[in-house]
Every structure is written in structure tokens, then in C-alpha cells.
C-alpha atoms as an extended CHARMM CRD file, in Angstrom:
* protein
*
       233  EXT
         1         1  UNK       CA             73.3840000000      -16.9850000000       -0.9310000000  PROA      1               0.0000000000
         2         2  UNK       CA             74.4610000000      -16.7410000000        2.6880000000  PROA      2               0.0000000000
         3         3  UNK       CA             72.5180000000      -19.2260000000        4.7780000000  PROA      3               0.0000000000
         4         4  UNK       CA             70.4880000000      -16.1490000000        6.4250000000  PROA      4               0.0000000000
         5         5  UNK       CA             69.5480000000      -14.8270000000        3.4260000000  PROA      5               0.0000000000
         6         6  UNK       CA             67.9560000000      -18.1500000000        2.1200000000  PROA      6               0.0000000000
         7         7  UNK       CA             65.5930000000      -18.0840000000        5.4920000000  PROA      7               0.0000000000
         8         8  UNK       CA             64.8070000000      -14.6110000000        4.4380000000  PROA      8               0.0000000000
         9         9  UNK       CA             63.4490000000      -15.2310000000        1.4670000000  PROA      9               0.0000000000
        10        10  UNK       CA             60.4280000000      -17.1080000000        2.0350000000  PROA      10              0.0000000000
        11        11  UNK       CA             59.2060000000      -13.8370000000        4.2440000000  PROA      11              0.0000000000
        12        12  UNK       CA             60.4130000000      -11.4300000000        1.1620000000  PROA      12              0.0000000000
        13        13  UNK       CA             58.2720000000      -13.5070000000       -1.1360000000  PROA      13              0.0000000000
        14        14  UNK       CA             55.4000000000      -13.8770000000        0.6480000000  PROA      14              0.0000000000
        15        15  UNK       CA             55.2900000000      -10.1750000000        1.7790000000  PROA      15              0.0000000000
        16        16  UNK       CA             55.7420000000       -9.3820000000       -1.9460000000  PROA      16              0.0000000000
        17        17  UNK       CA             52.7680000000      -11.7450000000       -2.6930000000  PROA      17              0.0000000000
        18        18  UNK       CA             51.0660000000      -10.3560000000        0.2710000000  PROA      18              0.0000000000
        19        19  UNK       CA             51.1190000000       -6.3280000000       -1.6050000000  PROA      19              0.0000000000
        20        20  UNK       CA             50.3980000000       -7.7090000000       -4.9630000000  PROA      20              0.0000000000
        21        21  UNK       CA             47.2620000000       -9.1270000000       -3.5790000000  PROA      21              0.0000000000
        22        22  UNK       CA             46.7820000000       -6.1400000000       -1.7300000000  PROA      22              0.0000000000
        23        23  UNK       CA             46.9720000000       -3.9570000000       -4.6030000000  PROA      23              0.0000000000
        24        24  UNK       CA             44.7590000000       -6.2700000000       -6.6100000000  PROA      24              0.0000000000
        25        25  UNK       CA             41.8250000000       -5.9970000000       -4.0720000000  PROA      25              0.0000000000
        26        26  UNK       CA             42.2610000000       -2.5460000000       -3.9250000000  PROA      26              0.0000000000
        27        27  UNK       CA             41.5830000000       -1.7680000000       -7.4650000000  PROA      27              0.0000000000
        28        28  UNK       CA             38.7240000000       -4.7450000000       -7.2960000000  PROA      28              0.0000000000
        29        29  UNK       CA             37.3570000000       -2.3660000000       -4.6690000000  PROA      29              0.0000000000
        30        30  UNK       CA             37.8970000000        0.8040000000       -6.5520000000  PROA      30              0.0000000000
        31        31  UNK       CA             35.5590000000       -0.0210000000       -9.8960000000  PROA      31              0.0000000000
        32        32  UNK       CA             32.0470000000        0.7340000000      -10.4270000000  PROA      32              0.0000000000
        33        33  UNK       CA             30.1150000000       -1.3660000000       -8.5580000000  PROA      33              0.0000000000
        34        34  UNK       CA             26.6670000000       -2.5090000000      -10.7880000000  PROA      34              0.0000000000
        35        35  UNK       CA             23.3010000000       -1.2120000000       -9.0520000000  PROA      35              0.0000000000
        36        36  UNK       CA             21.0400000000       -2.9660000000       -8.5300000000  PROA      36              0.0000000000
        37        37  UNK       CA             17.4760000000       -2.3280000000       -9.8730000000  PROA      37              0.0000000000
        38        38  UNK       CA             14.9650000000       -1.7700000000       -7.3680000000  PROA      38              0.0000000000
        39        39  UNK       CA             11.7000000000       -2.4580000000       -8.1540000000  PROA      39              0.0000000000
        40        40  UNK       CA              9.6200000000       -0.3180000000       -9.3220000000  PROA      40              0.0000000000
        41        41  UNK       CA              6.9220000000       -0.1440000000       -6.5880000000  PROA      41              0.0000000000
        42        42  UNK       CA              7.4950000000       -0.0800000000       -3.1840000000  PROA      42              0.0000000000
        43        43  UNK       CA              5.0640000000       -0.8690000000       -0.3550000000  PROA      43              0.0000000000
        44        44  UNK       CA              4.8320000000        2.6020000000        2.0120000000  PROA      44              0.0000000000
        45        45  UNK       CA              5.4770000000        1.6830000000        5.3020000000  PROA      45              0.0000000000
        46        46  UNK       CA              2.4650000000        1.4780000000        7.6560000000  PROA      46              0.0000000000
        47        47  UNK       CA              2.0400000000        4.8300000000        9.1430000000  PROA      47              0.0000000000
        48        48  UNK       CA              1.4410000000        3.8930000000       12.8730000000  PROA      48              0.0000000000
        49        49  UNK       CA              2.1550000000        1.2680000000       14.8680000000  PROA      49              0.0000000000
        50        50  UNK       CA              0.1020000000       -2.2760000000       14.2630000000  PROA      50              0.0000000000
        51        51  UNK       CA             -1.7930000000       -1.8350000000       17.3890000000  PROA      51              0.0000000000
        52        52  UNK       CA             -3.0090000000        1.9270000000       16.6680000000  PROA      52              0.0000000000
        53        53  UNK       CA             -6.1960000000        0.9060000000       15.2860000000  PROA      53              0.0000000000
        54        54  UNK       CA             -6.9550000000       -1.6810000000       18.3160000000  PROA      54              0.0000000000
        55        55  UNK       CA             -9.4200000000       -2.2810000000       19.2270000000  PROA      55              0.0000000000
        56        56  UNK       CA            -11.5210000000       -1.7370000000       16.1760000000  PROA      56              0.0000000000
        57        57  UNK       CA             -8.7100000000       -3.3470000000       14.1300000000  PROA      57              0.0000000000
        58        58  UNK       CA             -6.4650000000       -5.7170000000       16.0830000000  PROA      58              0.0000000000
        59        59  UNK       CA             -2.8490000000       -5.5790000000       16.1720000000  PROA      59              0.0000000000
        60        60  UNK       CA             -2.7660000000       -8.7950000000       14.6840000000  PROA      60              0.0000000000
        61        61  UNK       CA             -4.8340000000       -8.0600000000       12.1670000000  PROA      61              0.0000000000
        62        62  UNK       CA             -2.7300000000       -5.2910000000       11.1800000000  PROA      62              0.0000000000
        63        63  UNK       CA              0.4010000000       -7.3620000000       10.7860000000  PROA      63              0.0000000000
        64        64  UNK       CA             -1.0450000000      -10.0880000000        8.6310000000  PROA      64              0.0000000000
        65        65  UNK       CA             -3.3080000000       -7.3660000000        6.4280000000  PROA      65              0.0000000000
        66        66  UNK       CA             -0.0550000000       -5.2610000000        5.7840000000  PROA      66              0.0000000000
        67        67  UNK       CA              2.3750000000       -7.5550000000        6.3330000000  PROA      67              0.0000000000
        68        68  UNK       CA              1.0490000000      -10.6430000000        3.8810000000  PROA      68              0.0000000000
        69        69  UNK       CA             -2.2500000000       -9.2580000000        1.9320000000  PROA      69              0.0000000000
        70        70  UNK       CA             -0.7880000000       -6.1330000000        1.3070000000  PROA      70              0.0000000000
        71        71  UNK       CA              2.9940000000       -6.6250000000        0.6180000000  PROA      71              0.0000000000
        72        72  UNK       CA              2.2220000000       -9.7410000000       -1.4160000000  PROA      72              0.0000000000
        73        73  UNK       CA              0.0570000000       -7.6750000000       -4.0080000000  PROA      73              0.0000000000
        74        74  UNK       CA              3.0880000000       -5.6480000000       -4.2980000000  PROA      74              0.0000000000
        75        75  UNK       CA              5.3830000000       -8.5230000000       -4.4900000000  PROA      75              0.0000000000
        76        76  UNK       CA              3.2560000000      -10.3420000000       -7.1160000000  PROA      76              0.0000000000
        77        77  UNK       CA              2.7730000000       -7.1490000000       -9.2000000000  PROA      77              0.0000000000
        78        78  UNK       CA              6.3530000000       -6.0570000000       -9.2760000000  PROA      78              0.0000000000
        79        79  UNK       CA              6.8560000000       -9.8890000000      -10.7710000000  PROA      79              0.0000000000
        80        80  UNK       CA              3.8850000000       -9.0810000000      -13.5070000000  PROA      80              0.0000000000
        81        81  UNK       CA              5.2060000000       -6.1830000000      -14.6580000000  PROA      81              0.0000000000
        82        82  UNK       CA              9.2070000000       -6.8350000000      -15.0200000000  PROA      82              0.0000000000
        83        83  UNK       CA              9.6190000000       -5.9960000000      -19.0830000000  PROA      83              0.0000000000
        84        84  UNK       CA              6.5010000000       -4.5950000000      -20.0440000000  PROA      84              0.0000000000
        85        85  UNK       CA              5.4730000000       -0.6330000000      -20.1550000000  PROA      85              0.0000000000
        86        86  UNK       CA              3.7710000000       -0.7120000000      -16.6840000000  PROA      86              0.0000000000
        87        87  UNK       CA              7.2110000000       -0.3840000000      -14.9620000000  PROA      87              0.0000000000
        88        88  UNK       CA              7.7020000000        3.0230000000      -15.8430000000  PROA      88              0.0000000000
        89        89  UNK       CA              4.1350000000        4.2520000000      -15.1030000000  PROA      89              0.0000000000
        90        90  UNK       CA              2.4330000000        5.5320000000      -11.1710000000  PROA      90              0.0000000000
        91        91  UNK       CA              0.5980000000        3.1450000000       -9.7230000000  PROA      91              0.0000000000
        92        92  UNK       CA             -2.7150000000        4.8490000000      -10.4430000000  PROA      92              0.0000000000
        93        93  UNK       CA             -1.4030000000        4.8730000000      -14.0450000000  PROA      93              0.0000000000
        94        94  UNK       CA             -1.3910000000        0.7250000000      -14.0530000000  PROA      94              0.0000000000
        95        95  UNK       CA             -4.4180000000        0.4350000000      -12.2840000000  PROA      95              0.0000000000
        96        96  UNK       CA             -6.0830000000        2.6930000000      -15.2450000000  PROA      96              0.0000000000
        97        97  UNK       CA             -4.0350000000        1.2920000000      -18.3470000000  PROA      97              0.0000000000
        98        98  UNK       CA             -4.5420000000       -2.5370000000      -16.6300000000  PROA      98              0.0000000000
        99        99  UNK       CA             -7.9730000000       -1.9990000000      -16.5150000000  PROA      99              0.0000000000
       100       100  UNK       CA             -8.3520000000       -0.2490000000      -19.5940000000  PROA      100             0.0000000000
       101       101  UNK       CA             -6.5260000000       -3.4560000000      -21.6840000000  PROA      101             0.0000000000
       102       102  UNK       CA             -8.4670000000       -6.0870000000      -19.8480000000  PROA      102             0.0000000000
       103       103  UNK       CA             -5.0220000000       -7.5010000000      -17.5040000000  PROA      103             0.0000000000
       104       104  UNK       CA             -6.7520000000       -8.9790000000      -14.6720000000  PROA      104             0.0000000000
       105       105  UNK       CA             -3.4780000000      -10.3920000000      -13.3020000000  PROA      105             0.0000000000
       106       106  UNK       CA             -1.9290000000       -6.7480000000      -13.4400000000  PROA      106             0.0000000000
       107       107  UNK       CA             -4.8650000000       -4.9430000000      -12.3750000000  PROA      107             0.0000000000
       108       108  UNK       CA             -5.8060000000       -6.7240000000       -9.6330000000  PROA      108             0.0000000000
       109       109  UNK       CA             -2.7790000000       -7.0970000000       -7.6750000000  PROA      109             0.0000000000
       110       110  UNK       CA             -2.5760000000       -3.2170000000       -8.7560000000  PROA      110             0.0000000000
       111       111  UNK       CA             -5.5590000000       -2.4160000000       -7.4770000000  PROA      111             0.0000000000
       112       112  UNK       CA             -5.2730000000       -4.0500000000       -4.2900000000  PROA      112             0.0000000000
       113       113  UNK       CA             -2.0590000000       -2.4270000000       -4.0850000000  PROA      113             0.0000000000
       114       114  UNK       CA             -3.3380000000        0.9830000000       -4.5280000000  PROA      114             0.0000000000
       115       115  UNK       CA             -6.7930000000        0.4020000000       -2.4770000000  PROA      115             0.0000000000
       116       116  UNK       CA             -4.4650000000       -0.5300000000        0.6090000000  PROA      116             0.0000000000
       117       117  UNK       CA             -1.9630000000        2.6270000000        0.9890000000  PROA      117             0.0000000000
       118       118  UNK       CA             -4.9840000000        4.8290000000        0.5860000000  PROA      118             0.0000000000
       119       119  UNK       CA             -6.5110000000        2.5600000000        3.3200000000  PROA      119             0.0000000000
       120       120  UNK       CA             -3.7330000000        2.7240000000        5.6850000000  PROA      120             0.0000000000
       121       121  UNK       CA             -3.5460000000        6.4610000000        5.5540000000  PROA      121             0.0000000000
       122       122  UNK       CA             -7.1850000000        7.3090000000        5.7680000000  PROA      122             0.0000000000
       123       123  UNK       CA             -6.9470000000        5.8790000000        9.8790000000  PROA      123             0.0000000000
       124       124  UNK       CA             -3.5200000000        8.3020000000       10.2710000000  PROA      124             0.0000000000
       125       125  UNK       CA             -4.1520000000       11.3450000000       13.3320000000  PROA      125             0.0000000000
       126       126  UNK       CA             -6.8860000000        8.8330000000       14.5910000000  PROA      126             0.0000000000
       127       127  UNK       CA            -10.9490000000       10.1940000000       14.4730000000  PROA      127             0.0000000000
       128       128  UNK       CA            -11.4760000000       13.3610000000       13.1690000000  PROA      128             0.0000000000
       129       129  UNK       CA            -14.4350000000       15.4420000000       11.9880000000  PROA      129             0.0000000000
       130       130  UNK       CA            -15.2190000000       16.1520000000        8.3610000000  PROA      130             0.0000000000
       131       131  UNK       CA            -13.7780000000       20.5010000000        7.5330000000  PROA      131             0.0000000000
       132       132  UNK       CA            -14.8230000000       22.7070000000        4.8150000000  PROA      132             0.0000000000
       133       133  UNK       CA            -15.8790000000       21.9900000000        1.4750000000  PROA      133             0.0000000000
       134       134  UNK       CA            -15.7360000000       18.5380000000        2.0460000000  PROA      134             0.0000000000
       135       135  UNK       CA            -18.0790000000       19.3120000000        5.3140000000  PROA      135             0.0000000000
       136       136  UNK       CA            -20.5090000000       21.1350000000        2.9480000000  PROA      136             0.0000000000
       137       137  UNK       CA            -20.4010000000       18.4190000000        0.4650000000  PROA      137             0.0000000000
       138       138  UNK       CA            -21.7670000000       15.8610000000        2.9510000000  PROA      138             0.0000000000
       139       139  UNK       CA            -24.9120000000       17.5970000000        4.3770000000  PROA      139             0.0000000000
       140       140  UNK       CA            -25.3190000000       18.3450000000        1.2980000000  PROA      140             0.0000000000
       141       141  UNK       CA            -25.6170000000       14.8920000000       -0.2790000000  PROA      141             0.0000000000
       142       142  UNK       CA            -26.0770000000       13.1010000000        2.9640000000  PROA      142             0.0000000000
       143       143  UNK       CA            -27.6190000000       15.2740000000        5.1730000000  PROA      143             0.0000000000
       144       144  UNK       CA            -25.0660000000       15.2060000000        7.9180000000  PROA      144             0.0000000000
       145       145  UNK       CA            -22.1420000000       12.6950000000        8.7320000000  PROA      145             0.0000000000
       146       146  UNK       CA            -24.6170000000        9.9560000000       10.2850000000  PROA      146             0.0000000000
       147       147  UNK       CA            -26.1290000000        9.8880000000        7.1190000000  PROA      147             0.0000000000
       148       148  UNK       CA            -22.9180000000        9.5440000000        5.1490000000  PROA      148             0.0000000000
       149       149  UNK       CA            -21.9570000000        6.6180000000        7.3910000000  PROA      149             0.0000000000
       150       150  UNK       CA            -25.4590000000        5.1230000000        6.9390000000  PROA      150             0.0000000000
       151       151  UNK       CA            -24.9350000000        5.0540000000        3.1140000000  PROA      151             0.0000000000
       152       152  UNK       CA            -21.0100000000        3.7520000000        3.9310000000  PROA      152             0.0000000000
       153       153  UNK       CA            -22.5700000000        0.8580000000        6.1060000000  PROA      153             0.0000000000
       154       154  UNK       CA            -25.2380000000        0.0650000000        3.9730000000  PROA      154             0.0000000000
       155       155  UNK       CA            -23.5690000000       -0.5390000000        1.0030000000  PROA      155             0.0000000000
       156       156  UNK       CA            -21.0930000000       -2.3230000000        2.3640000000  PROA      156             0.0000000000
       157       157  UNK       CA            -23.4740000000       -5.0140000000        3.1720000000  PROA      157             0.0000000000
       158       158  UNK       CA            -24.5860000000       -5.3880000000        0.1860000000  PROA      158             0.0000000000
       159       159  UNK       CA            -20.9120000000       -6.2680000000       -1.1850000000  PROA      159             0.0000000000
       160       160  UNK       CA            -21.7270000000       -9.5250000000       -1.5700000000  PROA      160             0.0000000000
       161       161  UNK       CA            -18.8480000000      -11.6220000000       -1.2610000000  PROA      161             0.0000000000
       162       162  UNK       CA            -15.1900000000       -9.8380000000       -1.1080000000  PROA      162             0.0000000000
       163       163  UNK       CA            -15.3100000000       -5.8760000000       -2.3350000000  PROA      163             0.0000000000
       164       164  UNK       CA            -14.6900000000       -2.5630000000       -1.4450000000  PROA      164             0.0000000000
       165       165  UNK       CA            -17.1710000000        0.3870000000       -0.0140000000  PROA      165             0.0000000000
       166       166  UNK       CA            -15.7780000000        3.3420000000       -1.6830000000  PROA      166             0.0000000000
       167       167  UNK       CA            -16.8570000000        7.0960000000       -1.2770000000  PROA      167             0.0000000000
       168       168  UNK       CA            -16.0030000000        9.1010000000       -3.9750000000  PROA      168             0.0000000000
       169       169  UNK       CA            -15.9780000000       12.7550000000       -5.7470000000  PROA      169             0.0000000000
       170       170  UNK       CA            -18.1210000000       12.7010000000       -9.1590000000  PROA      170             0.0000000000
       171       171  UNK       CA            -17.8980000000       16.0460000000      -10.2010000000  PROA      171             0.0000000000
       172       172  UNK       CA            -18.8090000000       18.1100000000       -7.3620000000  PROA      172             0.0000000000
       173       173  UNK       CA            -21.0500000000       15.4400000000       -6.1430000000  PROA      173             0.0000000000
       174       174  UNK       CA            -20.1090000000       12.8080000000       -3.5550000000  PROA      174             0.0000000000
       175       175  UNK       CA            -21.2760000000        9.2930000000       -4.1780000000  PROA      175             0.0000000000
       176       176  UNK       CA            -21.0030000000        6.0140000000       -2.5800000000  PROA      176             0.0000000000
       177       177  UNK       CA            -20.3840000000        2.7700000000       -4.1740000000  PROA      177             0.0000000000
       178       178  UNK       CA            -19.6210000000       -1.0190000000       -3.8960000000  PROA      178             0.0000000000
       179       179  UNK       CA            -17.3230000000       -3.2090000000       -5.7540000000  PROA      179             0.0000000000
       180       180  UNK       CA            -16.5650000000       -6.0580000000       -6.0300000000  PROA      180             0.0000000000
       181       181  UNK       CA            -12.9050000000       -8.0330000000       -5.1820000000  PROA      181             0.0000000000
       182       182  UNK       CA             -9.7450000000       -4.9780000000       -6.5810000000  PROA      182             0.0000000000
       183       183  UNK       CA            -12.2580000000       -2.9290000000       -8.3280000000  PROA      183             0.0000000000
       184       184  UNK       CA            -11.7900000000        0.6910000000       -7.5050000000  PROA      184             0.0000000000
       185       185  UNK       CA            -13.3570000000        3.7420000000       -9.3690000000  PROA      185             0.0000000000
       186       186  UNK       CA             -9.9080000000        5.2230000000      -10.3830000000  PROA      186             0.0000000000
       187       187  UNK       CA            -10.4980000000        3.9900000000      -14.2480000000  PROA      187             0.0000000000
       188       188  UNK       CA            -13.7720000000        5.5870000000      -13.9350000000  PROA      188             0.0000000000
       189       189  UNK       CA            -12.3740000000        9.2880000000      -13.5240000000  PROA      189             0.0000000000
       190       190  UNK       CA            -13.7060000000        9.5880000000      -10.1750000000  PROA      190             0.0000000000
       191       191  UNK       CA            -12.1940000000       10.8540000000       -7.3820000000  PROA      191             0.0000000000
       192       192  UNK       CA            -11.3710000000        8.7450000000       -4.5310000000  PROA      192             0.0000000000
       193       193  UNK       CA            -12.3040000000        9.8980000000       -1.5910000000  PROA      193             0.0000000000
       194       194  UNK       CA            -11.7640000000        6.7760000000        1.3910000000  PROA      194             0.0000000000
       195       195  UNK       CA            -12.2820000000        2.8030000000        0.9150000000  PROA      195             0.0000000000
       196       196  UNK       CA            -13.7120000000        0.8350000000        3.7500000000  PROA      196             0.0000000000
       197       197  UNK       CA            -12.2380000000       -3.0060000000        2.7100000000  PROA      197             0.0000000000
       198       198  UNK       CA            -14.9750000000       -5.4960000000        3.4140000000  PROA      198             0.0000000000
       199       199  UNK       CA            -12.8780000000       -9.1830000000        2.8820000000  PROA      199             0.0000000000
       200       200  UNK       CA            -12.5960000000      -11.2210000000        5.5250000000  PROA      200             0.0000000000
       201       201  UNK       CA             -9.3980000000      -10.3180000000        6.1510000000  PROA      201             0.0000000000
       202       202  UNK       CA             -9.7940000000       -7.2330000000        7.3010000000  PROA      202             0.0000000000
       203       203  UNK       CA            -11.9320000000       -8.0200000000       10.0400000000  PROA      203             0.0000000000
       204       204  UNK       CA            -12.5010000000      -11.7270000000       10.8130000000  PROA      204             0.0000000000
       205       205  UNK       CA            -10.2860000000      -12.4150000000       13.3190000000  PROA      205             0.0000000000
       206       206  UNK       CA            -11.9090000000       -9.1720000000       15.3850000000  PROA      206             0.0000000000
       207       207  UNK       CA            -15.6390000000       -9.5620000000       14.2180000000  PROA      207             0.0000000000
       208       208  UNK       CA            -16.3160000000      -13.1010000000       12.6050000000  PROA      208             0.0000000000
       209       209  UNK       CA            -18.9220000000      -12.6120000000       10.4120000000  PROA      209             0.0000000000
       210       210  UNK       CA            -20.4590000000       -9.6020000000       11.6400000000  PROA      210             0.0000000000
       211       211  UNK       CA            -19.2000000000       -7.3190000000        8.6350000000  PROA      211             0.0000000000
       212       212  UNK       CA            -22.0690000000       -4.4050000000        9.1020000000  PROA      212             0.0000000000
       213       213  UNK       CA            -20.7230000000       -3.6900000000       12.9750000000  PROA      213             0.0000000000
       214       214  UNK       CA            -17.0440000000       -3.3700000000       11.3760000000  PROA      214             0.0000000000
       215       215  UNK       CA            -17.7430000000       -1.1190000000        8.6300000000  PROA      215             0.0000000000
       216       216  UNK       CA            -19.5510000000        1.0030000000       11.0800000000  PROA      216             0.0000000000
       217       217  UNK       CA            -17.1130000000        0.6180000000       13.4390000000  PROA      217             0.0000000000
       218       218  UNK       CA            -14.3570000000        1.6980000000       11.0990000000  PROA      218             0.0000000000
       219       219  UNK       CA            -15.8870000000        4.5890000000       10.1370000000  PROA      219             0.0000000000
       220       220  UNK       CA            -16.8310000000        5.6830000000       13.9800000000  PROA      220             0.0000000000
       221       221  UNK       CA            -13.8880000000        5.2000000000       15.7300000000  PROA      221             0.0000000000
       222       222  UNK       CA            -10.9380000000        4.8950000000       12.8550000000  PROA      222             0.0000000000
       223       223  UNK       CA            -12.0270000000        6.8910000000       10.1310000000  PROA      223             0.0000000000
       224       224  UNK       CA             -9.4580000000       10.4960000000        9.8040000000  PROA      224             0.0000000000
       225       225  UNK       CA            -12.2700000000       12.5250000000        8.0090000000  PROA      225             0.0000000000
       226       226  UNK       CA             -9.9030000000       15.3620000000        8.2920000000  PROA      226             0.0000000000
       227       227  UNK       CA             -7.9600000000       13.4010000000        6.1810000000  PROA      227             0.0000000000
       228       228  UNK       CA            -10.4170000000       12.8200000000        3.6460000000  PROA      228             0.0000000000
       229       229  UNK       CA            -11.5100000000       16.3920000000        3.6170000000  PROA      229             0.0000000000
       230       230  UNK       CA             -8.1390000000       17.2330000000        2.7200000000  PROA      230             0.0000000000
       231       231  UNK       CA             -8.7330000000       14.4750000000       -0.2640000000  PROA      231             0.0000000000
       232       232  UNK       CA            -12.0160000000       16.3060000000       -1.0700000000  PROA      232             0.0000000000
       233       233  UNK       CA            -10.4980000000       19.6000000000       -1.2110000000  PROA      233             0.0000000000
């Protein structure tokens, strides 16, 4: 081999190397790629921005109630439910079937999961007057919307402790009820109509202790009742 040909070769090798490689990679590339599996709830995505409640409900207490209390019951149920039936059901399916087989762990972070997008979305569009059937509904039962708030406000006081003020279709009938901690009337057969969420974390950082003035002041200047005429209907 002539003298150029021998400092030729170490280029022809390595360029041969070089497509081998090449083609290797490409046919890496070119097979199925495994998906991933998703779990099997998802957290909606808050449908405003954190400060479009302010200054009922604070910015800030937007992004810790959605951002850590709320994603974290959806984090800690998609953990609780990896193997078992629940994966393939709703969410209002688990909260039912949880409840119905005793499964605190499951229910609750369920629950709390299920209370919160319906509690997100009940504030969307900003005030609004009750419409329709729902409007009948409530003078009605309640005499008017003041009354209906009255009812709201006053049972949410007597939550004692963490809970839920929840106003609900029974029938034709409207009702509202408290419960206590994830508890929701979904396993009842009732139809849920809005949730006012009376832990501290919904409001402590805007109203202390005063719970009463928040509730009331939630369902004054937050509350869509559009919205929930819309549930109603």
C-alpha cells in the first residue's frame, strides 16, 4: 500500500464507522417508542387567573389551595389507586364505590379531589343571579336568594371543625347541608348543586378566624349562580 493510501485509511475507517453508527441510531430512532401511562386523574387547570377571586379570596390563597391542597389530593389518590379497579372508574364513580366499601384513604383524597374542581368552577363568569327552574326552586324553598344564603351561612357555622356547606338537589327539592372533613353527598344520590369549603385553608390567610363573614362573602361576591342554575337544570 502506497504511502498515501495508508494515511487514507484511518479517514475511510472512521467514516465507515461513522455510517454504521449512523445507521444504527437511525433504526434505534425508528422503533416503537413505549408510552408512558398517564395517570388516571388529572387535576383541571384553574379556570381563571389566581387573583380573579381577590379580594374575597386572595391570590395567594388561590395558589397554595390549588396549587398544594388541591393537586396533592390528586397526587396522593392517583398513588392509592395504581392496581386496583378504581383506575378505570370517573371520579364520581370512586368517590361512590370508596365510600360505599369503607376506603377512607381512597375516598377522602377522592372526595377532596372532586369537592375542589366543582369549587373552582362554581366562581367561573364572576357573580351572577340565580335563572329559571333553579330561580323557582329557591323562593320556593328559601324564599328568595337572601334566604338561600342565610341557610348557606348558617350552616356553615355550624361545621364544626373542617367540612363542607353543600347545597344540593333531593328530588325536586333543594336542601342544604354540612359535612364534615371530604364528605360530600354524591354517595347519597343527591345532586350537587355548589360547595362552599369551610377549612382553614380556604380562608385564613384573608379572614383569620372569622369563617361566617367568608362563607357569606363567597357566596355575595364569588358565587356564579348562573352556573349553578345550569347545575340545577
Amino acid at each position: 500500500m502506497t504511502a498515501r493510501a495508508l494515511a487514507a485509511a484511518p479517514f475511510l475507517v472512521s467514516r465507515r464507522d461513522a455510517l454504521v453508527m449512523a445507521g444504527a441510531a437511525a433504526a434505534t430512532f425508528a422503533m416503537p417508542r413505549i408510552a408512558r401511562a398517564a395517570a388516571p386523574f388529572q387535576q383541571p387547570p384553574l379556570p381563571y387567573e389566581e387573583s380573579a377571586l381577590a379580594p374575597t379570596i386572595s391570590a395567594r390563597t388561590v395558589g397554595l389551595h390549588y396549587g398544594k391542597h388541591h393537586k396533592g389530593y390528586y397526587d396522593k389518590l392517583n398513588t392509592l389507586v395504581v392496581g386496583k379497579p378504581y383506575a378505570d372508574m370517573t371520579l364520581e364513580e370512586v368517590v361512590v364505590a370508596a365510600r360505599k366499601a369503607n376506603d377512607a384513604p381512597v375516598f377522602n383524597n377522592a372526595a377532596q379531589a372532586w369537592n375542589h374542581d366543582l369549587y373552582w368552577m362554581e366562581f367561573k363568569g364572576g357573580p351572577a343571579a340565580p335563572k329559571g327552574a333553579f330561580a323557582d326552586a329557591v323562593k320556593r324553598d328559601f324564599g328568595d336568594l337572601a334566604g338561600l344564603k342565610k341557610a348557606m351561612t348558617d350552616t356553615g357555622d355550624g361545621v364544626f371543625g373542617t367540612g363542607w356547606v353543600w347545597l344540593v338537589k333531593n328530588g325536586d327539592k333543594l336542601e342544604v347541608v354540612g359535612l364534615k372533613d371530604a364528605i360530600n353527598p354524591l354517595p347519597d344520590g343527591k345532586t350537587v348543586l355548589a360547595g362552599v369549603d369551610v377549612w382553614e385553608h380556604a380562608y385564613y390567610l384573608d379572614w383569620e378566624n372569622r369563617r361566617t363573614a367568608h362563607v357569606k362573602a363567597v357566596l355575595d361576591d364569588r358565587m356564579n349562580w348562573a352556573y349553578v342554575s345550569e347545575r340545577f337544570g
